[in-house]
Each structure stands twice: as structure tokens, then as C-alpha cells.
N, C-alpha and C positions, 0 to 999 in steps of 0.2 A: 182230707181233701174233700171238698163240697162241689156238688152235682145238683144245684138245682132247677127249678123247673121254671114258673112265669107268673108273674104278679105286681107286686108291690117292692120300692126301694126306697131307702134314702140317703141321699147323698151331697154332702155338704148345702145342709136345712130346705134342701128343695125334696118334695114328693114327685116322684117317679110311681105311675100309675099305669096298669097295663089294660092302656087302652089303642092298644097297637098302632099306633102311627106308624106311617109309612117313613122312613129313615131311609138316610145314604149308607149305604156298605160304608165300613170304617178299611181306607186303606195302610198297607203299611209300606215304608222301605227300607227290605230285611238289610239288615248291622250283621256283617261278615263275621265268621265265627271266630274267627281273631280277634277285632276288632272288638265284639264283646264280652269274648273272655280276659281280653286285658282291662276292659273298663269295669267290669265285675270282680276282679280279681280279689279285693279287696273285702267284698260284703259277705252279708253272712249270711249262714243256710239255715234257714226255716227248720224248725225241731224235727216236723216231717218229713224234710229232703227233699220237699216240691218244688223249695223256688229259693231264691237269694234276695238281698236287701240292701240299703247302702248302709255304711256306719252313720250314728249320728239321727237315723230311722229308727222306728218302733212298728211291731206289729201285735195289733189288738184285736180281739175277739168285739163281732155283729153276735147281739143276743139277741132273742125272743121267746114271750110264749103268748099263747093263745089268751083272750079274755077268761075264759074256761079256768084255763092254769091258772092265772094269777089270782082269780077267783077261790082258788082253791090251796091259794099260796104254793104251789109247785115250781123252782126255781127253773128260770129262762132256760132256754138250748142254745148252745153254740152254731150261730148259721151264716157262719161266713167271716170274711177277716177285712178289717182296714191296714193299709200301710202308710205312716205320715211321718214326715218331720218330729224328732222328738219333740212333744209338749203342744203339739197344734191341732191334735185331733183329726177329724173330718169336719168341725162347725165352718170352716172359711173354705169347702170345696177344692183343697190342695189334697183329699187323701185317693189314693188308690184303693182301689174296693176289690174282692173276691168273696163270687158267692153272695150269701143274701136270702132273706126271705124269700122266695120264689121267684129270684131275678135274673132278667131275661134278656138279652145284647137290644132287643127290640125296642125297649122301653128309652133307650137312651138316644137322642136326636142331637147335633150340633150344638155346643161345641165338645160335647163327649166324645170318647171314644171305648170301645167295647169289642171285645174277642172273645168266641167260646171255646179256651182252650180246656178242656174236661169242668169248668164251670164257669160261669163271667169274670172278667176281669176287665174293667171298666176305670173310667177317672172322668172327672168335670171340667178338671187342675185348667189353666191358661195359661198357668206361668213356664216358662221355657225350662225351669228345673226340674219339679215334677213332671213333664211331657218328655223330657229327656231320661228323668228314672224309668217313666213308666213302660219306653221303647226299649230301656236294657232288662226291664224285668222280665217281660217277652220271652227273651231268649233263655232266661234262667229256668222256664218253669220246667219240668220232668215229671212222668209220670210217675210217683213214688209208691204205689200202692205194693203192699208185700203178699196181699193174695192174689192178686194176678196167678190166671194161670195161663195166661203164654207171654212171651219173652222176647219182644220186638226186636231182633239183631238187626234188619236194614228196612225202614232208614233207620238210623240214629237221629241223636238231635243234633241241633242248625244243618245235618245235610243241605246239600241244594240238588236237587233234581231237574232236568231241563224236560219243558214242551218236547215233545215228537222221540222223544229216546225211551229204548227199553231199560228195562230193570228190574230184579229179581227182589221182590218184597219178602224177605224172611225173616222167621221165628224160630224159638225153640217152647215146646212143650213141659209145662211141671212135673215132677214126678208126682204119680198118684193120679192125674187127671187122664179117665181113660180115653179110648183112642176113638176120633170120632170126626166124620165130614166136617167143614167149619163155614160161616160166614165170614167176606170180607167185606171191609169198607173203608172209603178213602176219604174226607170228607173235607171243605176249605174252611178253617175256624172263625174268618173273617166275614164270612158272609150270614145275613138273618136266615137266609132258608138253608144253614149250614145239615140241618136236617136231609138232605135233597143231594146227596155228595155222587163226586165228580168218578168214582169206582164201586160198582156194588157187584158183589155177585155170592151165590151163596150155596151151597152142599158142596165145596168142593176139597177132594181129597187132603186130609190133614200130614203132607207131605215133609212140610218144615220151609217150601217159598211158593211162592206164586208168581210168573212171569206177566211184568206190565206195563204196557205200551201209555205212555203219559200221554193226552189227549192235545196234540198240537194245537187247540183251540183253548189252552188254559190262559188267562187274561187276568188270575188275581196270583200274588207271591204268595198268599196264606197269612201265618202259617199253616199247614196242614196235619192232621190225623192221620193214623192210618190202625183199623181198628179190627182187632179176630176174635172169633165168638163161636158159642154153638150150645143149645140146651137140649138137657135131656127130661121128657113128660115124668112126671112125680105125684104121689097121689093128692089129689088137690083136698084140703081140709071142707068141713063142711060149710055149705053154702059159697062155696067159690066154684066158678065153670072151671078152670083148671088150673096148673099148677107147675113148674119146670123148674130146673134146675142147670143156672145158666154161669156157662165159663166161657172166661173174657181175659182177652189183654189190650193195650196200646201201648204203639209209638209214643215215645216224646214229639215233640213238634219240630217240624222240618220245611223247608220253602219248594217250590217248584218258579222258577222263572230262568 
């Protein structure tokens, strides 16, 4: 699974450059979890459990390495995935992206569209096939990490959570990870300053829920995050200020409307 940060993309023979334009939030409208589990039913799961595919698709590895590397002949890194029509590539702008050279929802302006669900996942596509995979791939993806060490129980994925109603957000802890106040955070994947999320609060008791009042004024579906954390100081190696040791889980993705 790829997490990365903000720069450079390319995506069907166009350069995507981060020079931050101002863009529209990408909205979505969330596909009922029925609804997508039966129109997925069929595809297939990613080696690493993150996400599904149609049949008839291919998914290929984004390489790169630095001038440096290749200078030095050091073979590319894996940094990120296309998904396309068998045999079509990403040259004609039909593929769906994940991840990327340090690619960022920002970079991507009309008629793209772009979500940060734990890494981009973006498309250029126009055509009503790929916009239609790209809206059920949405709902396949899952957090698939196997070091997570906490264990989002609620939400699950496609929940639907409503404006102005409580709900008890819980987890469960790994064995081995010791016991320790935690951070939360709630954040909407659809938005650029998805940085900037809609739940933060942070030392609090590592109970196994947290009770939370959904903000009546939420105005986007998502999907959304919902993310537990907590580091513990470690001795920092030399020449670094310092140094942690940091344990983390997330939710799969889930809607609020």
C-alpha cells in the first residue's frame, strides 16, 4: 500500500506538476453497500487485499528512480499502481492511478478526479466506463495493512453514519502493543485540506471506543477516515533532534450523510 506525499505525476502523457492550483473538492455519490457489493462481486482482489478490480482489467506497477540511481544503474522502485483495460495502458488517459511519485489529490484539476484514501487514487478517464469502475473501486479499497496495531471495529467499511447522531467509534488493540493514551482523527478523504479533519482530539484514554457526536454541519459524503495513533520517544540516532516510536491503525472507508 502507498502513502505518498506531493510533487510530480503522470497520467495519460500529460505532466501533473505541483504547483498547487487551486481545484474543486472532487465530489462523490456514495453507491449503497449492496449496491456495490453486487456490482463488484465479480472482480478480483489485489494480492494485497487493498482493493478489487473488474475482470478483463490489469494492474501494473508506476516505477521510478532517481537520476542518481539510474546513474548508478540501480533498478527503479515500485511507487504506485495503474489499473486499465487489459492491453491499454495509461497512454490514452483511461487508467486509474494509485500512489505515485509524490502524488498529491491537489495536482489534479478538472476533468480528474482524486481521493486521499490512505494514498491517491485518481483517474483523467471521460469515458463513462472507466468513471463508472473508478466509482466502484471507491468502495473496494480496505485498509489491508498487517502491522496495524489497532483494529478499527466501528466504523466498518461503506458504514453510513448520519449528521447530528452519536456513535461510539471503536477498536481493538494488538497483542504486544503496550497500553498507552492514544490520538484520534476523523478526517473527509475528499477534500485537499483533508489534512485539516472534521475529529481531532488527542491523549485520550486507550479504552477500546470513543463516544462522537457527528458534526450537524458535515456537507461532504466523503468517504472518510477514521484514524488511532500514539508514539512513544526512543533514543534518536545521531544527528537527528529526535526520534518515536509510533503505533497506528485505521478504518476502511466509510460515508457520513
Amino acid at each position: 500500500m502507498y502513502r505518498p506525499a506531493v510533487a510530480i505525476s503522470i497520467l495519460g502523457g500529460a505532466l501533473f506538476v505541483a504547483c498547487k492550483p487551486v481545484v474543486a473538492q472532487t465530489k462523490l455519490q456514495p453507491i449503497p453497500a449492496t449496491e456495490s457489493a453486487k456490482e463488484t462481486a465479480d472482480w478480483k482482489t489485489y494480492e494485497d487485499g487493498s482493493f478489487k478490480y473488474p475482470p478483463g482489467w490489469e494492474v501494473w506497477p508506476q516505477r521510478y528512480r532517481t537520476p542518481p540511481q539510474e546513474e548508478a544503474g540501480e533498478p527503479e522502485s515500485e511507487v504506485g499502481l495503474y489499473i486499465s483495460p487489459k492491453g491499454e495502458g495509461s497512454g490514452d488517459g483511461g487508467a486509474i492511478g494509485m500512489g505515485g511519485r509524490q502524488t498529491d489529490c491537489d495536482e489534479f484539476g478538472p476533468p480528474c478526479k482524486c481521493f486521499t484514501i490512505y494514498w491517491a487514487v485518481y483517474t483523467c478517464a471521460t469515458d463513462s466506463e472507466t468513471l463508472k469502475v473508478y466509482d466502484l473501486l471507491l468502495t473496494t479499497i480496505r485498509s489491508a495493512d498487517p502491522n496495524e496495531s489497532f483494529h478499527v471495529l466501528f466504523p466498518a467499511a461503506q458504514d453510513r453514519l448520519r449528521p447530528g447522531k452519536h456513535y461510539a467509534l471503536r477498536w481493538r488493540i494488538k497483542a504486544g502493543v503496550p497500553k498507552h493514551n492514544v490520538d484520534i482523527i476523523v478526517h473527509d478523504t475528499s477534500r485537499l485540506d483533508w489534512r485539516n479533519p472534521i475529529l481531532r482530539v488527542e491523549d485520550v484514554p486507550d479504552t477500546g471506543r470513543y463516544d462522537w457526536l457527528v458534526p450537524a454541519t458535515v456537507d461532504s459524503a466523503g468517504p472518510y477516515l477514521f484514524e488511532i495513533s500514539f508514539s512513544i520517544p526512543i533514543k534518536a540516532p545521531p544527528g537527528a533532534l529526535g526520534a518515536g516510536q509510533i503505533y497506528e491503525g485505521r478504518s476502511d472507508p466509510f460515508y457520513i450523510y
